[in-house]
MARSE-431236 format. One record per residue (C-alpha): residue in three letters; residue number from 1; x, y, z. Coordinates in Angstrom, 1 decimal, decimal comma. Layout:
% residues N
ALA:NUM:X:Y:Z
...
This chain:
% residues 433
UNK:1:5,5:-140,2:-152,4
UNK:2:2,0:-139,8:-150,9
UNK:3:0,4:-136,7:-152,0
UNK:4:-0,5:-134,6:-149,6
UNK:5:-4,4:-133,4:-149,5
UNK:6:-4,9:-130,0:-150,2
UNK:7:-7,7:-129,5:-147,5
UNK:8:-9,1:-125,7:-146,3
UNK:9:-7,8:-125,3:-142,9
UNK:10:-9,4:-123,4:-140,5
UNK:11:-7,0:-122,6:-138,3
UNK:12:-7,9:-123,6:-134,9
UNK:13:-5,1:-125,5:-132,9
UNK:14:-4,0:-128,3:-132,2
UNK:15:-6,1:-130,0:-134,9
UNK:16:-8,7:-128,0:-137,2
UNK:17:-12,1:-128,9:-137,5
UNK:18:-12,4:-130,1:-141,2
UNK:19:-9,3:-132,7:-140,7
UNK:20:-10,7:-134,0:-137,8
UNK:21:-14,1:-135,1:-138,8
UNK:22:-11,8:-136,7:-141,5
UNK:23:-9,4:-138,3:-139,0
UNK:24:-6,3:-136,6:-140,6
UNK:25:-2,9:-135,5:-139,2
UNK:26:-3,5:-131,5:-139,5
UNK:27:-0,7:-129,9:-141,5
UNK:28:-1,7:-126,6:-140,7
UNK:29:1,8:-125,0:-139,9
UNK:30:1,3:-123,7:-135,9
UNK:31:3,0:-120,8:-134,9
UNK:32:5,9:-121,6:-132,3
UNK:33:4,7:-121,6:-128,9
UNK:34:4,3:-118,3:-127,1
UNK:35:7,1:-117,6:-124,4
UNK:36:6,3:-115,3:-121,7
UNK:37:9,5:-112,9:-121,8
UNK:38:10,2:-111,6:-118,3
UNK:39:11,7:-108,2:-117,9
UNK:40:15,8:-108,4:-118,0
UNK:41:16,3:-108,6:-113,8
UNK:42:17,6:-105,3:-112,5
UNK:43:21,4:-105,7:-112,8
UNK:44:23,1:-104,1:-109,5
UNK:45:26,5:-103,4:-110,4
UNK:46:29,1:-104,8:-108,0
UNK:47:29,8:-101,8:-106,1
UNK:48:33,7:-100,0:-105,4
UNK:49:34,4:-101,6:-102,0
UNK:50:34,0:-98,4:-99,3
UNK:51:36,7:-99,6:-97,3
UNK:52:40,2:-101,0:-99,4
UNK:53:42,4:-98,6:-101,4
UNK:54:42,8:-95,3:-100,4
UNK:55:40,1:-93,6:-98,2
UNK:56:40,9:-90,1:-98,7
UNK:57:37,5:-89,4:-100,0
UNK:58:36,6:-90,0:-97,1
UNK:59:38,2:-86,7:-95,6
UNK:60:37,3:-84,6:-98,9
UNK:61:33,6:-85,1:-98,7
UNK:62:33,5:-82,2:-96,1
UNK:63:34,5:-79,7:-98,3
UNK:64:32,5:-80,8:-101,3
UNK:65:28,7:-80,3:-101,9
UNK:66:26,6:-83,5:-102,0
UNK:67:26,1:-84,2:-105,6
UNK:68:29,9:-83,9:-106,1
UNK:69:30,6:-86,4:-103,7
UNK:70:28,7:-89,1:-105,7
UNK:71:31,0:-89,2:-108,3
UNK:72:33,1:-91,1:-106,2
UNK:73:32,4:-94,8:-106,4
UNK:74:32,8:-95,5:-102,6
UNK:75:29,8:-92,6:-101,7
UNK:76:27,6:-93,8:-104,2
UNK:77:28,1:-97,5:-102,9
UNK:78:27,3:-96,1:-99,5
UNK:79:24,2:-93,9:-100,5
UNK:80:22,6:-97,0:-102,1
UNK:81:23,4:-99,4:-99,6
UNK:82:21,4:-96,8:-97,3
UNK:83:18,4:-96,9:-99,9
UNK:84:18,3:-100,2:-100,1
UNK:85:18,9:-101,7:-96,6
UNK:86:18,6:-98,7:-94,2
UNK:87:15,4:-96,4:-95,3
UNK:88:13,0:-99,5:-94,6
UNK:89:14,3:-99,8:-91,0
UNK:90:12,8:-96,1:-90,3
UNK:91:9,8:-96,2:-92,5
UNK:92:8,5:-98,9:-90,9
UNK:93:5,4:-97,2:-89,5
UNK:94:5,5:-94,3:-92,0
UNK:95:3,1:-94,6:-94,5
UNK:96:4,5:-91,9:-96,9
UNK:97:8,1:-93,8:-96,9
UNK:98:10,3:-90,3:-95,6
UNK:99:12,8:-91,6:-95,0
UNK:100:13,2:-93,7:-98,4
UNK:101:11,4:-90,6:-100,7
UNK:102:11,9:-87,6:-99,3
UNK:103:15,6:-87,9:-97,0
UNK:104:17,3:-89,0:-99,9
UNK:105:16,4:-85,9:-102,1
UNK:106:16,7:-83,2:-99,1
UNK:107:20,2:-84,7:-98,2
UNK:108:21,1:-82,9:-101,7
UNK:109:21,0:-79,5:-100,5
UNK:110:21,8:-80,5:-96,8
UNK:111:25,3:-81,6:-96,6
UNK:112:24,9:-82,5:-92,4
UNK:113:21,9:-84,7:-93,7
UNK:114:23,6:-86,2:-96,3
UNK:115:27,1:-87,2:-93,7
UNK:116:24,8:-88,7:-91,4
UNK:117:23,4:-91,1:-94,4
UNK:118:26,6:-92,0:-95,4
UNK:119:28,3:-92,5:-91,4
UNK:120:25,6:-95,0:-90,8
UNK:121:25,6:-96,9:-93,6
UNK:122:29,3:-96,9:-93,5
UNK:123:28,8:-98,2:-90,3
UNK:124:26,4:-101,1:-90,9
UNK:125:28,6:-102,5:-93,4
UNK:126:31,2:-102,8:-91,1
UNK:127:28,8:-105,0:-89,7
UNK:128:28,0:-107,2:-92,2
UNK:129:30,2:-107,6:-94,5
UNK:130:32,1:-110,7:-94,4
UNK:131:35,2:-111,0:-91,6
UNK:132:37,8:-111,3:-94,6
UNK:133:36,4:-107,4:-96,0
UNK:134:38,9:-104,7:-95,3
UNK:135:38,6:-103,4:-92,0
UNK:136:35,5:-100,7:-92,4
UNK:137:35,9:-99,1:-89,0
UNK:138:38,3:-96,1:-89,5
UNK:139:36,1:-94,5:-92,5
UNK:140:33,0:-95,1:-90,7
UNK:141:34,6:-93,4:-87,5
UNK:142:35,6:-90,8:-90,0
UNK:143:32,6:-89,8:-91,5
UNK:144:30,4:-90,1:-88,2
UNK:145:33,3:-87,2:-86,4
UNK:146:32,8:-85,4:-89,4
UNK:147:28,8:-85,1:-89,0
UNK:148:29,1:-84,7:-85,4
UNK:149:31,5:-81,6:-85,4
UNK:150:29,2:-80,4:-88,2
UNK:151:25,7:-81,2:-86,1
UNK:152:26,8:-79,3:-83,0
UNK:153:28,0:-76,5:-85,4
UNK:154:24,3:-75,7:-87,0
UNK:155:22,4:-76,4:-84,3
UNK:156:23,4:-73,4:-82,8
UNK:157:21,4:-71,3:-85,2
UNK:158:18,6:-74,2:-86,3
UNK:159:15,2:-72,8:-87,9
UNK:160:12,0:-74,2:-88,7
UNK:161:12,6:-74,9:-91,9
UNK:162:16,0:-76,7:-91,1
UNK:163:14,6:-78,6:-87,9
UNK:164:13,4:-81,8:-90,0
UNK:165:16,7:-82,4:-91,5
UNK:166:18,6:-82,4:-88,3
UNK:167:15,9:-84,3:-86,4
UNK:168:16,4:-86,6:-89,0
UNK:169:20,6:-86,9:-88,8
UNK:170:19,8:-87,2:-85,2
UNK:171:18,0:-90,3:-86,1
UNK:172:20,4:-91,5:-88,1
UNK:173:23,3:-90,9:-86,0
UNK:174:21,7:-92,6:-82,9
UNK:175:21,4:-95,5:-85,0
UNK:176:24,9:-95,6:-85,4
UNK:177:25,6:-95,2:-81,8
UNK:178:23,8:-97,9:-81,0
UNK:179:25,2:-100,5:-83,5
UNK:180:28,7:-99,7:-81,9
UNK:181:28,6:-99,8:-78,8
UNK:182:27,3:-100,0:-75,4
UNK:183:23,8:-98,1:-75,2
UNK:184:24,7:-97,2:-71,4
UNK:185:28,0:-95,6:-71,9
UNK:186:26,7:-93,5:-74,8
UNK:187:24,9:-91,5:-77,2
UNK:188:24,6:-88,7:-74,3
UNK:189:25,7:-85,9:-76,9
UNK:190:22,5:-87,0:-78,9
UNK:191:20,1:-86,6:-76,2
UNK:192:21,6:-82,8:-76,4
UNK:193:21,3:-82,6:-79,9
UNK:194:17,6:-84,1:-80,2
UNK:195:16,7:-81,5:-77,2
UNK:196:17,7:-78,5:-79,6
UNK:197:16,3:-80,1:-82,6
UNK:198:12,9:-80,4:-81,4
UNK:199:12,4:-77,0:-79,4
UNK:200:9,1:-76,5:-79,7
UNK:201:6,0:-79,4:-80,1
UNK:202:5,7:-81,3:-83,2
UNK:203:2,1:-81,4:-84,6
UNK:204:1,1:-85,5:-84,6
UNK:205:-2,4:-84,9:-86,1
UNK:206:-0,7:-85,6:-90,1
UNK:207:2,6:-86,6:-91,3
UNK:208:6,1:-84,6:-92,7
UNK:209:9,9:-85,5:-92,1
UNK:210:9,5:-83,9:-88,8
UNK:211:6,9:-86,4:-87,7
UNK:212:8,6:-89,3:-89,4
UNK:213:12,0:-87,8:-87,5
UNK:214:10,1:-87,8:-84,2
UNK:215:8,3:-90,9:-84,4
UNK:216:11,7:-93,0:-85,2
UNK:217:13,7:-91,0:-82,4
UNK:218:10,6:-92,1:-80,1
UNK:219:11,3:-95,7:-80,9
UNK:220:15,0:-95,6:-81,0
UNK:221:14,7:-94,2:-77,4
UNK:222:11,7:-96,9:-76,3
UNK:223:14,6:-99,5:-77,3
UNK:224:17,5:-98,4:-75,5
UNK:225:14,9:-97,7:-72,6
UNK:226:14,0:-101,2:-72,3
UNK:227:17,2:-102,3:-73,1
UNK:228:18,3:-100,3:-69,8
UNK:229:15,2:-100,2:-68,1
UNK:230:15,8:-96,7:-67,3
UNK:231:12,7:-93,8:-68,4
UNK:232:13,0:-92,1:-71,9
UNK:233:15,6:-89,2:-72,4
UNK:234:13,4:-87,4:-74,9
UNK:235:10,9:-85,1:-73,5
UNK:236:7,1:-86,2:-74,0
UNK:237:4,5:-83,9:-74,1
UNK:238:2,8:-84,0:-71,0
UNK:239:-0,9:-84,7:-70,9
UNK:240:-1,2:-84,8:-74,4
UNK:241:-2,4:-88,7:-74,7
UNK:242:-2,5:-91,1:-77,1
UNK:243:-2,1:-89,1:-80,9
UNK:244:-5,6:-90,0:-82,8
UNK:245:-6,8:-89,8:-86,2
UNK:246:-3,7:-89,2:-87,6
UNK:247:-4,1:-89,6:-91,5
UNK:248:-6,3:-92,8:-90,9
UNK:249:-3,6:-95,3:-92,2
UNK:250:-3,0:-98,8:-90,9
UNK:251:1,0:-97,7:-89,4
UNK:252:-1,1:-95,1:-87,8
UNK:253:-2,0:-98,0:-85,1
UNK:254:1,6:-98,7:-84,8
UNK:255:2,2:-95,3:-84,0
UNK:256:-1,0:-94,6:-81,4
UNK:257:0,4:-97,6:-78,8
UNK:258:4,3:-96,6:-79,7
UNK:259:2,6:-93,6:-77,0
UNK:260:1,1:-95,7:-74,9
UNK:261:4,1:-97,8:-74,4
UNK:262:6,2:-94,7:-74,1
UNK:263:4,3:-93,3:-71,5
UNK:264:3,8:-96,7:-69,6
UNK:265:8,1:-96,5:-69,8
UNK:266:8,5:-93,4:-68,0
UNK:267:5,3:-94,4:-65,4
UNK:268:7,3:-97,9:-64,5
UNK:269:11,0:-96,6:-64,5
UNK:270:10,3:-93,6:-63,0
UNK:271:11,0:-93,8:-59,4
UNK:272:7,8:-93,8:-57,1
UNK:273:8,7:-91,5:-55,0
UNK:274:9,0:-88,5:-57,9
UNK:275:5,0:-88,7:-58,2
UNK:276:2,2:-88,9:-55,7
UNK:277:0,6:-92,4:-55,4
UNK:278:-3,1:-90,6:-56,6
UNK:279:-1,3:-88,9:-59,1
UNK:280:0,5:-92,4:-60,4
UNK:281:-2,6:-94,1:-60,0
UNK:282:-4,8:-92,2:-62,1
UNK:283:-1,9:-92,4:-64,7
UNK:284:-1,9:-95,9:-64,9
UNK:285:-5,7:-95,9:-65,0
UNK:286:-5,4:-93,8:-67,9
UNK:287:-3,1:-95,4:-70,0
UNK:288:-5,2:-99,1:-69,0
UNK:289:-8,0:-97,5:-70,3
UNK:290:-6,2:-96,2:-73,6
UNK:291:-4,6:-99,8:-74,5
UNK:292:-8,1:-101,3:-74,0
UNK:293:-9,6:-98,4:-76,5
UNK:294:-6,5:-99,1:-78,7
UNK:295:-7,3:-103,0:-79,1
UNK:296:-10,8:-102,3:-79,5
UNK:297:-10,8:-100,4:-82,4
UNK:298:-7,6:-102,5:-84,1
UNK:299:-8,4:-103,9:-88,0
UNK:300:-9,0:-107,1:-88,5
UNK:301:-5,1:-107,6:-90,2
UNK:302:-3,6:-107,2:-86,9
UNK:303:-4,5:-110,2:-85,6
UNK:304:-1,5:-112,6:-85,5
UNK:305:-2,5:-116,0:-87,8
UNK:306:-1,4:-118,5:-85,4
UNK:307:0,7:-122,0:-86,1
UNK:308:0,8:-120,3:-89,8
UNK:309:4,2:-122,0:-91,7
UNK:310:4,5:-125,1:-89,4
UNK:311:6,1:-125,0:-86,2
UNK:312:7,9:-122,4:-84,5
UNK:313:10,5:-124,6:-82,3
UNK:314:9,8:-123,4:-78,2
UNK:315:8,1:-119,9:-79,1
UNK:316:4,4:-119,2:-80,4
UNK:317:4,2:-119,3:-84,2
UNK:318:2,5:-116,0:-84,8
UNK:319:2,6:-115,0:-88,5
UNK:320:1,5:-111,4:-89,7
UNK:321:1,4:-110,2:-92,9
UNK:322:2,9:-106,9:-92,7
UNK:323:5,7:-105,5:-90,5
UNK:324:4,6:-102,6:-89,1
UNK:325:1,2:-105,0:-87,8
UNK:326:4,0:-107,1:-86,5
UNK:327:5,6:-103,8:-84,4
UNK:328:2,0:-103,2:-82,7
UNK:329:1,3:-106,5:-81,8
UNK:330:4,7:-106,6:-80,1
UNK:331:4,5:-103,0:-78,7
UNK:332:1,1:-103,6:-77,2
UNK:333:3,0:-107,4:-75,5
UNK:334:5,4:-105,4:-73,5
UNK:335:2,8:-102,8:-73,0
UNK:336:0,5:-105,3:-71,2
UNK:337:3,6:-106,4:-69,2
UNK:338:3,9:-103,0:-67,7
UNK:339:0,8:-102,7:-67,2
UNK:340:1,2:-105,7:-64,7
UNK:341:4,7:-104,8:-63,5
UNK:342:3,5:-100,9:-63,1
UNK:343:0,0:-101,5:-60,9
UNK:344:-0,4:-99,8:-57,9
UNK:345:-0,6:-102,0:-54,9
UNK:346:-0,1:-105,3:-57,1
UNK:347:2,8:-107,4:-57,1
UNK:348:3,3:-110,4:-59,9
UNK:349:2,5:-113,1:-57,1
UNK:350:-1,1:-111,3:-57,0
UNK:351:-4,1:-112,1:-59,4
UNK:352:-2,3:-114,2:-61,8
UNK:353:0,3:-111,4:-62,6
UNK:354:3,3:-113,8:-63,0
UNK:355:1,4:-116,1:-65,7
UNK:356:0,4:-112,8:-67,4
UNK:357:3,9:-111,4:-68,1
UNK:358:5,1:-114,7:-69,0
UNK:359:2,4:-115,2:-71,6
UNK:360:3,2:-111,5:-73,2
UNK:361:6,8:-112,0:-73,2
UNK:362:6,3:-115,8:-75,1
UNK:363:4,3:-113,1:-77,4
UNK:364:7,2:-110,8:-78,2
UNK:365:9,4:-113,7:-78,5
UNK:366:7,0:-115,6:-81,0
UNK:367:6,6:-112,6:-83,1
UNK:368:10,4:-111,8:-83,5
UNK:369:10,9:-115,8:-84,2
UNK:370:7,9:-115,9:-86,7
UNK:371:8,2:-112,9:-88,9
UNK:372:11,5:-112,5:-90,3
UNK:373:11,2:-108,8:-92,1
UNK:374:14,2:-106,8:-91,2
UNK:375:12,5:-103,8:-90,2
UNK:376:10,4:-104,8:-87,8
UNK:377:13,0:-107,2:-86,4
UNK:378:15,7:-104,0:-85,6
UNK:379:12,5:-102,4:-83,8
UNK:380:12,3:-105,8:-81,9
UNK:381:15,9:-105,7:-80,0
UNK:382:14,3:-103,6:-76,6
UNK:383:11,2:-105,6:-76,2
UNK:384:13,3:-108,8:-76,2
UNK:385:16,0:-107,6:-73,9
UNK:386:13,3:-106,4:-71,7
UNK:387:11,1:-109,5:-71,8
UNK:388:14,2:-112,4:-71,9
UNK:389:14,3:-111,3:-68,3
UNK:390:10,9:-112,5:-67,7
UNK:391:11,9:-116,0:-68,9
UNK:392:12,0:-118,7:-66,1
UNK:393:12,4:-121,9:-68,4
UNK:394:15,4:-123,3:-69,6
UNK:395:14,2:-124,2:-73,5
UNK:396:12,7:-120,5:-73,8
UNK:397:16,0:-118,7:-72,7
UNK:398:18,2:-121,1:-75,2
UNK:399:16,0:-120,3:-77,7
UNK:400:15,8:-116,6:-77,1
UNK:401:19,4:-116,6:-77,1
UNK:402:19,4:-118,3:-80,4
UNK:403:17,2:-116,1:-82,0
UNK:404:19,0:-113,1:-81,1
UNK:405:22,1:-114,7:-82,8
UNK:406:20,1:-114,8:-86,1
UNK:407:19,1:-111,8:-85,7
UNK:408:22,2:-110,3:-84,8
UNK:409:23,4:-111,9:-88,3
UNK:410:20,7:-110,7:-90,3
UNK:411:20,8:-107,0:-88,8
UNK:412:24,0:-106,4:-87,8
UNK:413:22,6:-105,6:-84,4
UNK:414:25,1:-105,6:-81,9
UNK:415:23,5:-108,1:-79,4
UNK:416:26,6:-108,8:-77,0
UNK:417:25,4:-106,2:-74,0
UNK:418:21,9:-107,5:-74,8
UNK:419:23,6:-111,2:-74,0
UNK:420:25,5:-110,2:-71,2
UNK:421:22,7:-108,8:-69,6
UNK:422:20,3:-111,6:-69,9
UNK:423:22,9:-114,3:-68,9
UNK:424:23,5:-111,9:-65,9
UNK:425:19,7:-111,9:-64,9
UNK:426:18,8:-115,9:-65,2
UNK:427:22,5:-116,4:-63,5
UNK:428:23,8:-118,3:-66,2
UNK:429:27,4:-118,2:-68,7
UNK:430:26,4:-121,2:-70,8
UNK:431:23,4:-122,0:-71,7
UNK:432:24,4:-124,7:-73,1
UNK:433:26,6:-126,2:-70,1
């Protein structure tokens, strides 16, 4: 048996120094290789279906405080599911998260907050889950009648210190509304409700659940607005401009041109006659002049990387790297529509006007098809209804009707009135006839 050489090692790998100016196979004994241990993955447990077995917990929540009510399995399902897929939709401009950090906690010691949490994300399950689920519908019906009667209740003797929490419901509540059903046959109540809930001017210069409340009801009513082409329902305070200098945070962007848009709404939908011509002239002026500003002074990141991730099939590929960037881009698209749409004494046949909106509304389009983060793809719904109608060719209608079927999927937005409407407009039942 050879005898093996008893040699001083140094110890460096894979082959020490001294055996290899010798030409020797190294017996130093290596340690085992090191393996990088990952952090056990966060194990979601499969939660108590909301919907099967008996649903009288449903109808016992409004006697018993919040905590107590997640000890049941099917509340606690429906509070996380809210956490986990709703809070982004609202916070998408937030900076702070509210509706993630701070509704959650509050919705503890405010039992109308905490039944509007639970109603909508009782209600967005019933959208997604799959078709062989139990039918969801009756316990999400449920819970939203048991808010509602609650809302109108307390809003009857609402103080400052209560007014972000039901600004908030409010929110939450139109959500609802407008995943079931047809945004021109409802949500009426909730135009009341938001009018009482925000009695008095909300300061815009920083940020609290009142502002995150206000700037989300803003854009749920922008999207039924464009949707319907109708003016906004909620009251905007007049001659107050574009909010600047908020906290200084990039969703602050998203938020300045959510006003401009807002405003350029009400100035296009609003009949001509309700305003003098000087008077609607200098408005749009004005809010020509504070898009431009807005652009000007936009960061670098919110300029769309274009063709980024191959192509994009008949829309624009343009790629942005956070969602709320995404949101701005596409709010300040449909606001350079109006612009063209609204302009006194211009029609689209006039100084290019035509190939203007079509290239803004390819914009919206391209965004929605290139960025595929859920929140800013719910606050995409209006400008797409609004700007399909703008579409003259053939390939860009298929494929807007295509995306909003993804979408649709991914959301659980309910997209059929949005359908119906476009196929009304390009005078078509099948596009694919």
């Amino acid at each position: 048996m050879p005898k093996i050489l008893n040699i001083d090692c140094d110890e460096s790998l894979p082959t020490c120094l001294n055996c290899s100016k010798k030409h020797r196979q190294c017996r130093h004994i290596r340690p085992p290789p090191l393996q990088w241990l990952s952090p056990p993955a966060l194990q979601t447990p499969a939660p108590s279906h909301p919907f099967q077995g008996d649903t009288s917990w449903a109808h016992q929540i409004a006697t018993l405080s919040p905590r107590s009510s997640l000890q049941h399995p099917a509340v606690l399902s429906l509070f996380t599911h809210y956490l986990t897929h709703l809070a982004p939709w609202y916070d998408l401009l937030d900076p702070h998260h509210h509706f993630a950090n701070t509704i959650p906690t509050a919705s503890f010691t405010s039992p109308i907050l905490f039944r509007a949490i639970l109603a909508f994300a009782a209600s967005h399950l019933s959208r997604t889950l799959p078709p062989s689920s139990p039918n969801p519908t009756p316990v999400a019906a449920l819970l939203h009648d048991s808010f509602l009667s609650s809302l109108i209740t307390a809003l009857s003797t609402i103080t400052p210190a209560s007014q972000p929490n039901y600004l908030a419901a409010t929110c939450l509540l139109r959500s609802y509304e407008i995943l079931n059903g047809d945004t021109r046959t409802r949500q009426q109540h909730l135009f009341g409700a938001f009018s009482l809930a925000v009695h008095a001017d909300i300061d815009l210069s920083g940020w609290g659940l009142a502002q995150a409340g206000f700037w989300n009801y803003l854009r749920e009513d922008i999207t039924v607005a464009l949707e319907c082409r109708r003016p906004l329902h909620m009251r905007m305070f007049a001659g107050r401009g574009m909010p600047r200098d908020m906290t200084g945070m990039e969703q602050d962007w998203g938020n300045g041109v959510t006003w401009v848009l807002a405003e350029l709404v009400n100035l296009h939908f609003t009949d001509s006659g309700a305003d003098g011509v000087e008077e609607r002239a200098a408005s749009w002026e004005r809010l020509k002049n504070e898009l431009e500003q807005w652009k000007r002074g936009l960061p670098a990141g919110f300029e769309p990387i274009e063709g980024a991730g191959g192509e994009g099939g008949v829309f624009p590929v343009l790629w942005m790297l956070r969602p709320w960037q995404v949101a701005a881009r596409m709010y300040a698209a449909v606001a350079e529509v109006l612009l063209v749409l609204a302009e006194p004494g211009r029609g689209l046949e006039r100084g290019g006007g035509e190939e203007r909106v079509r290239k803004y509304a390819l914009q919206v389009c391209g965004l929605a098809r290139s960025n595929e983060d859920v929140p800013a793809r719910v606050n995409a719904f209006g400008p797409l209804a609004f700007c399909g109608r703008l579409l003259r060719e053939r390939r860009h209608r298929t494929g807007l009707r295509d995306l909003l079927a993804n979408m649709a999927r991914q959301t659980g937005w309910n997209v059929d009135y949005i359908l119906k409407d476009l196929y009304e407009c390009w005078g078509e039942s099948d596009l694919d006839s």
